[in-house]
DRENPA-3360 file (N, C-alpha, C; in nm, 2 decimals, always signed):
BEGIN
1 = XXXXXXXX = -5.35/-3.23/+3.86/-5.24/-3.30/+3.91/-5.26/-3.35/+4.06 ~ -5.28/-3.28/+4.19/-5.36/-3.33/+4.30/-5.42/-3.42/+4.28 ~ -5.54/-3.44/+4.18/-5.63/-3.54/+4.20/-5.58/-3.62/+4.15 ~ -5.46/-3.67/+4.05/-5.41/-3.75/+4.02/-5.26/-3.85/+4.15 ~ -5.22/-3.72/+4.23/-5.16/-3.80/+4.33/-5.25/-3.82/+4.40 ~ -5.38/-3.80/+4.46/-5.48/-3.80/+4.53/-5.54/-3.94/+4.53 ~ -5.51/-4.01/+4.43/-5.62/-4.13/+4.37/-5.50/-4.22/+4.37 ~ -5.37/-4.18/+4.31/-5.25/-4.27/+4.34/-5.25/-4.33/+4.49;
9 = XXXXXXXX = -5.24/-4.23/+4.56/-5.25/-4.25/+4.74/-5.34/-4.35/+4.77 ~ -5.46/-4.32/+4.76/-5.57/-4.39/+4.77/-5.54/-4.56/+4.74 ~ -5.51/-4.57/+4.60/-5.47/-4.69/+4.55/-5.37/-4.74/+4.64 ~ -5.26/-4.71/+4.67/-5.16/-4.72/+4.75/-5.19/-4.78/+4.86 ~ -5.25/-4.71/+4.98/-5.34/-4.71/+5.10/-5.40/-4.84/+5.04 ~ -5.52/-4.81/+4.98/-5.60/-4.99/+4.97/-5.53/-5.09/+4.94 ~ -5.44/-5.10/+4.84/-5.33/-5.25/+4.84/-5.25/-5.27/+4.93 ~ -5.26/-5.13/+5.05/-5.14/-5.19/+5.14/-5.25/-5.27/+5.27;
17 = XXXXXXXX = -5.36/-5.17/+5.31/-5.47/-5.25/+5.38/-5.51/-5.37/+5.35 ~ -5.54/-5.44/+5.21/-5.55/-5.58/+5.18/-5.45/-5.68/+5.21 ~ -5.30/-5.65/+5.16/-5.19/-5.71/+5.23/-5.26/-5.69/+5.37 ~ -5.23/-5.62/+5.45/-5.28/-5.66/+5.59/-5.35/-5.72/+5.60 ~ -5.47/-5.70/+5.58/-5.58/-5.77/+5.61/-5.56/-5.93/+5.59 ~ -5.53/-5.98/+5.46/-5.46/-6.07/+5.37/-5.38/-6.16/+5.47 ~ -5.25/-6.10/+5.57/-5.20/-6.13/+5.64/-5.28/-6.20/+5.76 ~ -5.34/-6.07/+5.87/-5.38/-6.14/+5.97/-5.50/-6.24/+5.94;
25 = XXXXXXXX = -5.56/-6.23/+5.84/-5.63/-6.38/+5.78/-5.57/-6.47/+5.78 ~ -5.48/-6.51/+5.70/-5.38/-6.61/+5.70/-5.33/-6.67/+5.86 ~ -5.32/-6.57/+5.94/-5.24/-6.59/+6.09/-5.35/-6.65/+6.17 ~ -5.48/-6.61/+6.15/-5.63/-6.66/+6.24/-5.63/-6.78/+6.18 ~ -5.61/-6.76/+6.06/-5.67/-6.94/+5.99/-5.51/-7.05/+6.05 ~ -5.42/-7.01/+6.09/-5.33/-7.14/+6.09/-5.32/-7.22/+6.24 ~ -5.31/-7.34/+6.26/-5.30/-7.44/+6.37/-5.24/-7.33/+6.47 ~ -5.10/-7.29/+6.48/-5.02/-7.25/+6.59/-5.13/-7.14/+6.64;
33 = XXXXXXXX = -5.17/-7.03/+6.60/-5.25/-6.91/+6.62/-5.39/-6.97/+6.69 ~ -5.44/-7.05/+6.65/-5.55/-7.10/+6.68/-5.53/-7.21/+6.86 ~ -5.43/-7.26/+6.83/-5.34/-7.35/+6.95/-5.34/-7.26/+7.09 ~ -5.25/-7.10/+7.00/-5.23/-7.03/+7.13/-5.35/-6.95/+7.18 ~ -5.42/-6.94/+7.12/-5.58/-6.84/+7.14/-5.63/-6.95/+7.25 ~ -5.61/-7.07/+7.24/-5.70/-7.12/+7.33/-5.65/-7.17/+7.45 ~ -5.51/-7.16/+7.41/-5.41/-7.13/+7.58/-5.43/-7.00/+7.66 ~ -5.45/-6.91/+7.57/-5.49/-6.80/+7.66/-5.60/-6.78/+7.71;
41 = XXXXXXXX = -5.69/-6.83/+7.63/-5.88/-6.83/+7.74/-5.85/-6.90/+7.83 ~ -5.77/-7.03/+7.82/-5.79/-7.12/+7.94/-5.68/-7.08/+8.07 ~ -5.61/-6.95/+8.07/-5.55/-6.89/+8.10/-5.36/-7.00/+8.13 ~ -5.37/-7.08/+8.02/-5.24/-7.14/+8.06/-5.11/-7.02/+8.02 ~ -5.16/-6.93/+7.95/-5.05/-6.78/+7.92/-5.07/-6.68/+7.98 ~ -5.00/-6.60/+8.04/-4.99/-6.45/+8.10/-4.92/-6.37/+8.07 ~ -5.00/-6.28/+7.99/-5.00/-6.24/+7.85/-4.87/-6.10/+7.90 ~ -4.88/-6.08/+8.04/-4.76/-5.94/+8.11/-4.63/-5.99/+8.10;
49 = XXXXXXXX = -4.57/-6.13/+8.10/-4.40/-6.12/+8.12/-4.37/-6.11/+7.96 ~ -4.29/-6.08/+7.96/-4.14/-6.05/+7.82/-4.16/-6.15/+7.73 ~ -4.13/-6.27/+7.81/-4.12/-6.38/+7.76/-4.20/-6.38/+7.64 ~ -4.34/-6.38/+7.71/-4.46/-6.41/+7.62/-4.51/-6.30/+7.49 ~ -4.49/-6.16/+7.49/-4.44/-6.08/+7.43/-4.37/-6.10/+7.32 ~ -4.26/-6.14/+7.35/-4.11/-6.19/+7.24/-4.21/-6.31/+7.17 ~ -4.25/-6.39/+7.28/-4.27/-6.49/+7.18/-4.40/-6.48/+7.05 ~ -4.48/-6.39/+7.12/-4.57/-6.36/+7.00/-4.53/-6.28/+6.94;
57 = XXXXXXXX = -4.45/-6.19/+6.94/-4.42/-6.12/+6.79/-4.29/-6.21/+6.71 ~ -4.21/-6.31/+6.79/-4.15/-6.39/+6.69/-4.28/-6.48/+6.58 ~ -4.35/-6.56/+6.69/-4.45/-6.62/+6.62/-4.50/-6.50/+6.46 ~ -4.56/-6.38/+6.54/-4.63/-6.32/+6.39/-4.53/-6.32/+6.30 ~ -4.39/-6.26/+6.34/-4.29/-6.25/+6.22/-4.30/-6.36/+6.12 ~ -4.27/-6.46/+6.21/-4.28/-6.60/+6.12/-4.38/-6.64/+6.03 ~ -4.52/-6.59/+6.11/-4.64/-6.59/+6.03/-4.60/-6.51/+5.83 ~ -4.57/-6.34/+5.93/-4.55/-6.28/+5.80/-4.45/-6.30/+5.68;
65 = XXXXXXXX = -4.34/-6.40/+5.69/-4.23/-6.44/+5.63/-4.31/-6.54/+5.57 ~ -4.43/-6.65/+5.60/-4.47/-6.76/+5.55/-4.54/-6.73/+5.47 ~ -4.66/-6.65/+5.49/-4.69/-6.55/+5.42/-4.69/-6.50/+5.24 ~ -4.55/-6.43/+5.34/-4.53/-6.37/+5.18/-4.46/-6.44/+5.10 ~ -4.40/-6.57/+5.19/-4.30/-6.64/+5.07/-4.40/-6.78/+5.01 ~ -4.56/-6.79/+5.06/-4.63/-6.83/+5.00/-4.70/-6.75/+4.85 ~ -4.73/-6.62/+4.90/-4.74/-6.55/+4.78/-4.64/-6.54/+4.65 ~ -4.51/-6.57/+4.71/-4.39/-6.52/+4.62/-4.39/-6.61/+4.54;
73 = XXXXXXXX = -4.42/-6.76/+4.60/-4.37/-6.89/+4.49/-4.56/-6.90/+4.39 ~ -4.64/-6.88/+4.45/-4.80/-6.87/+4.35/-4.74/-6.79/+4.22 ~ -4.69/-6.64/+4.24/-4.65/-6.55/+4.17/-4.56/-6.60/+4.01 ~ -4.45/-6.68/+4.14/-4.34/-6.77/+4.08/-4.41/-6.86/+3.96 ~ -4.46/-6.96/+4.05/-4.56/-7.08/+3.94/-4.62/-7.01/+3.83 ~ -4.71/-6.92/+3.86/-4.81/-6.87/+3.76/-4.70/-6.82/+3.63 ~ -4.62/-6.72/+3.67/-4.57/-6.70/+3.56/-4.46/-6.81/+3.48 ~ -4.41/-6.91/+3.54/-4.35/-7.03/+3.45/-4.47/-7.10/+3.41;
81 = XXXXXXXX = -4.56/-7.11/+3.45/-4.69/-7.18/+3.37/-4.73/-7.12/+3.24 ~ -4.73/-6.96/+3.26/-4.77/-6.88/+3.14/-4.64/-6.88/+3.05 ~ -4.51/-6.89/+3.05/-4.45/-6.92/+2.98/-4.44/-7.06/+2.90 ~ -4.45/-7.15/+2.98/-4.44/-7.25/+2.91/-4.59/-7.26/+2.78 ~ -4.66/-7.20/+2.85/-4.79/-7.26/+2.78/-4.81/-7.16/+2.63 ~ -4.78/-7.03/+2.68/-4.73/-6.91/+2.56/-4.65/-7.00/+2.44 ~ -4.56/-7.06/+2.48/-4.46/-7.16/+2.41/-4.58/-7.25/+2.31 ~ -4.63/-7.31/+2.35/-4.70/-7.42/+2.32/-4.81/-7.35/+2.23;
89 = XXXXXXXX = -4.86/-7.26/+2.21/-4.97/-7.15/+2.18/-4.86/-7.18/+2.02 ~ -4.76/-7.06/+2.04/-4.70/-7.03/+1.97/-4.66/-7.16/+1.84 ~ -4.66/-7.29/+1.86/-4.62/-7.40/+1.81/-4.77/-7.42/+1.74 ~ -4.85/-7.45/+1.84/-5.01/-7.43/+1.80/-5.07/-7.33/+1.65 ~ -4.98/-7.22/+1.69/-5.01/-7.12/+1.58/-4.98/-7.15/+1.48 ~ -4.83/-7.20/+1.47/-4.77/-7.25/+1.33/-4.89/-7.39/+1.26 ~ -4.89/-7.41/+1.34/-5.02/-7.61/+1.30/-5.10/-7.53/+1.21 ~ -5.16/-7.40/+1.30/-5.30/-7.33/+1.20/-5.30/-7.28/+1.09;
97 = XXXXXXXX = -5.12/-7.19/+1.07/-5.14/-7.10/+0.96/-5.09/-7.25/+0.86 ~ -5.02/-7.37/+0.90/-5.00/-7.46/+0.80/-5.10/-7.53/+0.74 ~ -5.22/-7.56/+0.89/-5.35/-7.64/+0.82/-5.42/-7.56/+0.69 ~ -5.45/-7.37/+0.74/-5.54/-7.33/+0.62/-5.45/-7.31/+0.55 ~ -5.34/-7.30/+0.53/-5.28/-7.28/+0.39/-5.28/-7.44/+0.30 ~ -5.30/-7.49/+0.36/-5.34/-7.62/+0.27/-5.52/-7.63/+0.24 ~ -5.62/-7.59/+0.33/-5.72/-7.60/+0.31/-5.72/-7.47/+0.19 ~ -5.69/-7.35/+0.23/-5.72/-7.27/+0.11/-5.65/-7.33/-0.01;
105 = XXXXXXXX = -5.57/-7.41/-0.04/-5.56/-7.49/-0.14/-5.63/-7.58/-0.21 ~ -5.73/-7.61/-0.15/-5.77/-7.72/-0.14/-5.92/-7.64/-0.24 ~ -5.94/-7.57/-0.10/-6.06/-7.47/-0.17/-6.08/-7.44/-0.32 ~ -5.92/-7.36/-0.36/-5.94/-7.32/-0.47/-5.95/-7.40/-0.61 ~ -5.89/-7.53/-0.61/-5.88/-7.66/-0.63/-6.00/-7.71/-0.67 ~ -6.09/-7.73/-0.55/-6.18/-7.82/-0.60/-6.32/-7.70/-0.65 ~ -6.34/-7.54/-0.63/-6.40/-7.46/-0.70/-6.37/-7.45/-0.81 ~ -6.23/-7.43/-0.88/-6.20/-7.46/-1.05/-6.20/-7.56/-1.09;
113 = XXXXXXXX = -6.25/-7.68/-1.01/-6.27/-7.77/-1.03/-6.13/-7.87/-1.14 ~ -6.05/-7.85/-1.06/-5.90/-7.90/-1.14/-5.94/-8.03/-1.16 ~ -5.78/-8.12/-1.20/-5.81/-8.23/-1.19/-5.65/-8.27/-1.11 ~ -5.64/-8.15/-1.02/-5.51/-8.16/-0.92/-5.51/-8.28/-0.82 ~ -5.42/-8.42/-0.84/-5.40/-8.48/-0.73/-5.32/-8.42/-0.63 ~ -5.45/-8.51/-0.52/-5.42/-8.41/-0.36/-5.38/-8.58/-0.31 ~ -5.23/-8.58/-0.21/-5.25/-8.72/-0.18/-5.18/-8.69/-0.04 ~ -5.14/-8.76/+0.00/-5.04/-8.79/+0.18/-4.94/-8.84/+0.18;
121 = XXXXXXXX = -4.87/-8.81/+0.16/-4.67/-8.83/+0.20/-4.62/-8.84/+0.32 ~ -4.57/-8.97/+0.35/-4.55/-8.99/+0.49/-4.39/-8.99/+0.49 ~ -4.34/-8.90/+0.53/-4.12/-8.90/+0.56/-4.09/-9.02/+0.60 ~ -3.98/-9.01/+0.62/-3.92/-9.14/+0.67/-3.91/-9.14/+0.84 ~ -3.93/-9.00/+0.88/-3.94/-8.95/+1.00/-4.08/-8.97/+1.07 ~ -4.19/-8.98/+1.00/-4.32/-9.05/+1.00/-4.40/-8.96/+1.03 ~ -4.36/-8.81/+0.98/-4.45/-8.68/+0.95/-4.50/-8.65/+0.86 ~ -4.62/-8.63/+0.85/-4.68/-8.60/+0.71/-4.70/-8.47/+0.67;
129 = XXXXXXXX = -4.73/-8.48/+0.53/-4.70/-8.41/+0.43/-4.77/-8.38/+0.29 ~ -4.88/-8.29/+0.34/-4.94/-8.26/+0.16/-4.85/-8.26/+0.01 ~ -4.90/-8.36/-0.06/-4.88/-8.31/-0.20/-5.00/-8.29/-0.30 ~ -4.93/-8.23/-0.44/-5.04/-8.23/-0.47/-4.96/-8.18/-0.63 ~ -4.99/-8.27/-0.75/-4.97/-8.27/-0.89/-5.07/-8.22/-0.97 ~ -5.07/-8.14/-1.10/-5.18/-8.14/-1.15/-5.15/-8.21/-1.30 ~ -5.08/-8.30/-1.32/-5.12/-8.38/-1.38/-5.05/-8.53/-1.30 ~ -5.16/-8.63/-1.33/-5.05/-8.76/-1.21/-4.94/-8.84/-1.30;
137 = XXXXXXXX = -4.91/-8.79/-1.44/-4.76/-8.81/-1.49/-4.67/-8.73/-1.44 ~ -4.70/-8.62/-1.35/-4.61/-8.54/-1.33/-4.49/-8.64/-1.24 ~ -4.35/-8.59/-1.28/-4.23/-8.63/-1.23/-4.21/-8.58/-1.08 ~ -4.23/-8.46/-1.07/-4.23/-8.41/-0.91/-4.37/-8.33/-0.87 ~ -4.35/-8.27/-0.73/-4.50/-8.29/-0.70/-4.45/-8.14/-0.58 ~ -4.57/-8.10/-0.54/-4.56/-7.98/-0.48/-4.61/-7.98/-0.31 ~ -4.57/-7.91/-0.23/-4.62/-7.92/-0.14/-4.57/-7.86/-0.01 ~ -4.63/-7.95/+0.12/-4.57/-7.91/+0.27/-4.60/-7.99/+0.36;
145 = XXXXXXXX = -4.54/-7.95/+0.48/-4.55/-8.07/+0.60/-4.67/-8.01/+0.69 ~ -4.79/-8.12/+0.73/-4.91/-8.10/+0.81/-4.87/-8.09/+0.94 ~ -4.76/-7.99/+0.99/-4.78/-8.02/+1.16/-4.89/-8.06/+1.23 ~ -4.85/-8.10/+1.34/-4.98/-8.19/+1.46/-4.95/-8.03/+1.54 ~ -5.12/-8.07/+1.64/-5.17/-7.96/+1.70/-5.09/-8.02/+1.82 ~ -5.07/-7.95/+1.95/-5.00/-7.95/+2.06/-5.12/-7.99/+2.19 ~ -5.07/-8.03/+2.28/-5.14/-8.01/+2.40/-5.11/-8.06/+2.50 ~ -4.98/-8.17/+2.49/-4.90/-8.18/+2.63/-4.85/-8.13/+2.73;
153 = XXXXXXXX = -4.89/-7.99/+2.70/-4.80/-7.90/+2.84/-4.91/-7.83/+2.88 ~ -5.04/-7.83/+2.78/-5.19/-7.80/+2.88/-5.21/-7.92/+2.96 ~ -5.19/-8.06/+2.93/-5.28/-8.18/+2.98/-5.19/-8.16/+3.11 ~ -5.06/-8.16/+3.11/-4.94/-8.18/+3.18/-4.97/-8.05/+3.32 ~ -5.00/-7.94/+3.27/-4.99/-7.83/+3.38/-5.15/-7.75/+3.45 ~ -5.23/-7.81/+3.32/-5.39/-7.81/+3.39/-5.43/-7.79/+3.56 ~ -5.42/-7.90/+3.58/-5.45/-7.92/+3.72/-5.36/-7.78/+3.81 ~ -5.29/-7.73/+3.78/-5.18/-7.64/+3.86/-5.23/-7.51/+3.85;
161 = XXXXXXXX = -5.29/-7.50/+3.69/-5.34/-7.38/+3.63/-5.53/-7.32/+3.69 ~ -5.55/-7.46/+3.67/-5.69/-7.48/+3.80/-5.68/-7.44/+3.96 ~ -5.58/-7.47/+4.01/-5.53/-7.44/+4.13/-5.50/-7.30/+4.18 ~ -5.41/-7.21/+4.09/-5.34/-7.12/+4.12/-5.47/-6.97/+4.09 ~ -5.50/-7.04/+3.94/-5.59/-6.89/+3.87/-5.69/-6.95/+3.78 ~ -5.79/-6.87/+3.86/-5.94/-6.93/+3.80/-5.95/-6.88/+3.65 ~ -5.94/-6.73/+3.66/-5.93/-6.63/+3.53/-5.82/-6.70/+3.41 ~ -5.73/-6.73/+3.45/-5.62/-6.80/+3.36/-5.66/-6.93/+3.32;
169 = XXXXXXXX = -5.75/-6.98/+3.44/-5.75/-7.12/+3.38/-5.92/-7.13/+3.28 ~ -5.98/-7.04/+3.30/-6.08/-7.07/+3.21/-6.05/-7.01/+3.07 ~ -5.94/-6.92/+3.01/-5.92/-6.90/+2.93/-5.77/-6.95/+2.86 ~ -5.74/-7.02/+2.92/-5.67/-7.16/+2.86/-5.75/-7.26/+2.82 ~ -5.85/-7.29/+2.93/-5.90/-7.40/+2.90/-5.99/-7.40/+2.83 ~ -6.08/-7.30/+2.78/-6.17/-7.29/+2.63/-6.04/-7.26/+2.50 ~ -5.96/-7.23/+2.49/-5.86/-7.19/+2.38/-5.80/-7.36/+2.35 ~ -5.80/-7.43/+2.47/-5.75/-7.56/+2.42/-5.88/-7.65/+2.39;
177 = XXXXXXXX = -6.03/-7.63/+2.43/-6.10/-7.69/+2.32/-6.10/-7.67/+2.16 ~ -6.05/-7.57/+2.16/-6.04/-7.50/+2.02/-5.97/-7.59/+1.93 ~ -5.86/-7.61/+2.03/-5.71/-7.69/+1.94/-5.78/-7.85/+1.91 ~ -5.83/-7.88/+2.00/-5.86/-8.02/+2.05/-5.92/-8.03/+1.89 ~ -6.07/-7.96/+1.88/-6.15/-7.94/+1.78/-6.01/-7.91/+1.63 ~ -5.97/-7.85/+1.63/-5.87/-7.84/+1.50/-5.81/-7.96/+1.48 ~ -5.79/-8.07/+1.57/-5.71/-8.20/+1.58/-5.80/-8.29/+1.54 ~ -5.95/-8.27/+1.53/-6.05/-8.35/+1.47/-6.03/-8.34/+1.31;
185 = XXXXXXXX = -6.04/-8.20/+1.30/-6.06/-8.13/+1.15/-5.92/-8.18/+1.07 ~ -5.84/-8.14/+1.16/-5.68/-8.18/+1.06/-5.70/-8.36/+1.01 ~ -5.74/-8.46/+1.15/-5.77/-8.59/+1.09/-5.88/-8.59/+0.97 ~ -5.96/-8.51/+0.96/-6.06/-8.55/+0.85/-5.98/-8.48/+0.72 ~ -5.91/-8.37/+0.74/-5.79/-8.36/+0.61/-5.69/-8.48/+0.60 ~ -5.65/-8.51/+0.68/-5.54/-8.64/+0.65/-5.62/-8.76/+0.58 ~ -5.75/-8.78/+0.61/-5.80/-8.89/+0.59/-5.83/-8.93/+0.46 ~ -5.89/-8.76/+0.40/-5.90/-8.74/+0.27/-5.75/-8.75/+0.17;
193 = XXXXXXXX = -5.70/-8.65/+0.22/-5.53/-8.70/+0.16/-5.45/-8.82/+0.11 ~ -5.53/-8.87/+0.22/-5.47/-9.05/+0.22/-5.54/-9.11/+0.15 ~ -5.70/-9.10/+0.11/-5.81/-9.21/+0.03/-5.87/-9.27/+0.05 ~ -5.89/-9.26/+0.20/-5.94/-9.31/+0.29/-6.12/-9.29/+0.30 ~ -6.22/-9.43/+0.32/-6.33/-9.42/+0.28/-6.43/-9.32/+0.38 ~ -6.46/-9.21/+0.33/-6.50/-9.09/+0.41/-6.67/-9.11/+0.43 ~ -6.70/-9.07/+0.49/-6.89/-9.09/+0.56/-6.91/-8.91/+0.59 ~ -6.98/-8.91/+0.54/-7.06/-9.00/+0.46/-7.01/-9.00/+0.30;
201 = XXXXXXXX = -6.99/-8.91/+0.23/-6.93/-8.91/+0.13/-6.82/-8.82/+0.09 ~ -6.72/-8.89/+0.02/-6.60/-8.81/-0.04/-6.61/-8.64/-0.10 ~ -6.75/-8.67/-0.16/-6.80/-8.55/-0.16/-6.84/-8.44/-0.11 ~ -6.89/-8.45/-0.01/-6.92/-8.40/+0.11/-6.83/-8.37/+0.20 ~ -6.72/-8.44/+0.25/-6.55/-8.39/+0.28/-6.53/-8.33/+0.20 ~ -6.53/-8.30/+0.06/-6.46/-8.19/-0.02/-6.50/-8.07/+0.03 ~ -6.69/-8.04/+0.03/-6.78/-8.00/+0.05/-6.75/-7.89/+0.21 ~ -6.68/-7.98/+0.33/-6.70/-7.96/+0.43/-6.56/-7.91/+0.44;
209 = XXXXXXXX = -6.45/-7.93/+0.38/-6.30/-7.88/+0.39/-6.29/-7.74/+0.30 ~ -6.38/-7.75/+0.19/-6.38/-7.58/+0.11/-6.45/-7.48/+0.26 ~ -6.52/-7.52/+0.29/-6.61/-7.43/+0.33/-6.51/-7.36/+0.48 ~ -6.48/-7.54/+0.54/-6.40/-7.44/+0.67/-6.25/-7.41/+0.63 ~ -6.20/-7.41/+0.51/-6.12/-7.33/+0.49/-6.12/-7.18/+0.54 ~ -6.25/-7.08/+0.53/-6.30/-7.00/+0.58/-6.25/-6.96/+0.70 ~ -6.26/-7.08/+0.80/-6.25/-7.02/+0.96/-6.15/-6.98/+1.04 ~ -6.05/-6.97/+0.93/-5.91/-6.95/+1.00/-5.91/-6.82/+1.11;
217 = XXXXXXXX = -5.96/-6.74/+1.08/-5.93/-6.59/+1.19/-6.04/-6.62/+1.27 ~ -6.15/-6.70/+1.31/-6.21/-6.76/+1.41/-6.10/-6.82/+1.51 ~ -6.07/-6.94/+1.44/-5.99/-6.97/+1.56/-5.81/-6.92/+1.55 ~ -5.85/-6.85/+1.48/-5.65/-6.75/+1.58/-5.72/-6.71/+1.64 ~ -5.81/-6.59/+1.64/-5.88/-6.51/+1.77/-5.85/-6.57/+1.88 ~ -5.92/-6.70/+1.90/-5.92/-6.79/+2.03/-5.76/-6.84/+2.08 ~ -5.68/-6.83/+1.97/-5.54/-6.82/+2.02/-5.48/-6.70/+2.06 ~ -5.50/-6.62/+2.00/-5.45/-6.47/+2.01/-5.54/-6.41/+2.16;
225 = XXXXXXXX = -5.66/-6.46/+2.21/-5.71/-6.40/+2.35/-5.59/-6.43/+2.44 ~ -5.63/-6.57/+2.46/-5.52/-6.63/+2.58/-5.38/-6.55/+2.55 ~ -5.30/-6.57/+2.44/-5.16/-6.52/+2.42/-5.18/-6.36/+2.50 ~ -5.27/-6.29/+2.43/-5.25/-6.15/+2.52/-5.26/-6.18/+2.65 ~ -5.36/-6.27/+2.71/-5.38/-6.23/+2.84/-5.23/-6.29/+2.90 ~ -5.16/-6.36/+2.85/-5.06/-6.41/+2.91/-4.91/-6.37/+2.85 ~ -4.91/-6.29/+2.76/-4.78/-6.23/+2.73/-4.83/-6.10/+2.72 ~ -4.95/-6.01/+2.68/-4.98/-5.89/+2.67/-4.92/-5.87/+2.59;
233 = XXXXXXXX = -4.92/-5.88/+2.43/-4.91/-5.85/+2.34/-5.02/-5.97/+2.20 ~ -4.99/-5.88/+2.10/-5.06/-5.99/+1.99/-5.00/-6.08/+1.96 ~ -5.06/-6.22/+1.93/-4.94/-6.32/+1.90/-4.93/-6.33/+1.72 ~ -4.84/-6.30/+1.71/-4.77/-6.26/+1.58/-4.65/-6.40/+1.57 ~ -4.58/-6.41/+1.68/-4.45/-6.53/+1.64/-4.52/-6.71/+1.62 ~ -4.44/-6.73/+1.57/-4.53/-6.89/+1.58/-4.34/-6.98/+1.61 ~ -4.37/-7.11/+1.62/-4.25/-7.17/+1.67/-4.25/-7.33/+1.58 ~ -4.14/-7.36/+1.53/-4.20/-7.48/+1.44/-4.20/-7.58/+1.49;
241 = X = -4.10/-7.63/+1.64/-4.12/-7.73/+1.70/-4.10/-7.70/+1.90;
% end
C-alpha cells in the first residue's frame, strides 16, 4: 500500500511539474514576455518599485489564464470532434453489416449455383435497393436497401483533427481509407445489380464479390480500432441515418 501511494505522488508531482513547465514555455514563447525581457536589458525597467512588481505578476496571471483557457477549448474541440465522428463510424457500421449481408447472399447464390435473379431497385426516394427472385415469374421479390458509406464529417473536420492530435488523426485517417475502399467495392455490387457491362468479365465480378464476401471482420476491425480509441468501448451500435 505505500508503494502504491508512493508512485500515485510521484505521478501527481510529474503532471504538476509539466503544467509548469508547459506554462512558463508558453510565457517565454509570447510577444509581451519577450517585448519586456528586452526593456529590461536595455534597462528602460527598474525592476525595485511596486509598480513594476504588480505589473509582472498581473502580466504572468494573464499569461496563466490564457494558458489554461487555451488548453480548455483543444480539450473542448477534440472531444466534439470525437463525438461527431463516433456518430459517423456508427452509420458507417450499419453500410457494412448491410453490404455483406447482401454479399453473403450473393455468395451462397452463385456457389449453388441458383438461377436466382439478383437486380437494382431504385425508390422513389432515389435509394437503392437489392432484390432478388428465384424464379423471374415470381410476383414479388425479396430484399433490402444498399446504404451509402459516409465521409462528410471526416472530409468536413480533417484538417482540425490534423491540427489538434496527431494519434487521433492517424487512426481516423487510415479507418477512413477503409471506407473510401468499401465505396469502390459497394459500386462494383451496384454495377453488377444493375447489368451493367463489367471488365473485365461478369464472371469474374461474380468471382470477385463471392470471395470478398469473406472480408467483413477485416474491415469492422478497422472500424472498431478508432471507435475504441475514441469512445473506449467496442462498437457494437450502428445508426441508420
Amino acid at each position: 500500500m505505500p508503494e502504491l501511494l508512493g508512485a500515485i505522488f510521484a505521478v501527481l508531482v510529474m503532471g504538476f511539474a509539466y503544467v509548469i513547465l508547459s506554462f512558463f514555455i508558453e510565457i517565454t514563447r509570447s510577444t509581451s514576455f519577450q517585448l519586456m525581457a528586452r526593456k529590461i536589458a536595455e534597462g528602460e525597467f527598474n525592476l525595485l518599485p511596486a509598480t513594476v512588481v504588480v505589473a509582472i505578476a498581473l502580466f504572468a496571471l494573464r499569461e496563466f489564464f490564457d494558458f489554461y483557457k487555451k488548453r480548455s477549448d483543444k480539450k473542448r474541440n477534440i472531444e466534439a470532434i470525437k463525438l461527431l465522428i463516433a456518430d459517423e463510424i456508427e452509420k458507417n457500421h450499419w453500410s457494412l453489416v448491410s453490404m455483406f449481408r447482401i454479399l453473403s447472399e450473393l455468395k451462397e447464390d452463385f456457389e449453388k449455383e441458383k438461377n436466382t435473379i439478383h437486380y437494382l431497385h431504385i425508390a422513389r426516394n432515389g435509394s437503392e435497393h437489392f432484390r432478388s427472385k428465384e424464379d423471374p415469374e415470381d410476383e414479388y421479390s425479396s430484399g433490402q436497401a444498399i446504404p451509402k458509406f459516409h465521409t462528410s464529417m471526416y472530409e468536413r473536420l480533417i484538417p482540425d483533427i490534423a491540427a489538434l492530435d496527431k494519434k487521433l488523426f492517424l487512426s481516423i485517417h487510415s479507418t477512413y481509407e477503409e471506407i473510401i475502399e468499401l465505396t469502390h467495392y459497394r459500386d462494383t455490387m451496384i454495377d453488377y445489380l444493375a447489368g451493367e457491362e463489367l471488365s473485365p468479365s461478369p464472371e469474374l465480378t461474380k468471382l470477385f464479390l463471392s470471395d470478398f464476401a469473406d472480408e467483413k471482420d477485416d474491415y469492422y476491425e478497422h472500424l472498431n480500432k478508432t471507435y475504441r480509441l475514441i469512445k473506449n468501448k467496442k462498437l457494437i451500435a450502428w445508426k441508420l441515418r
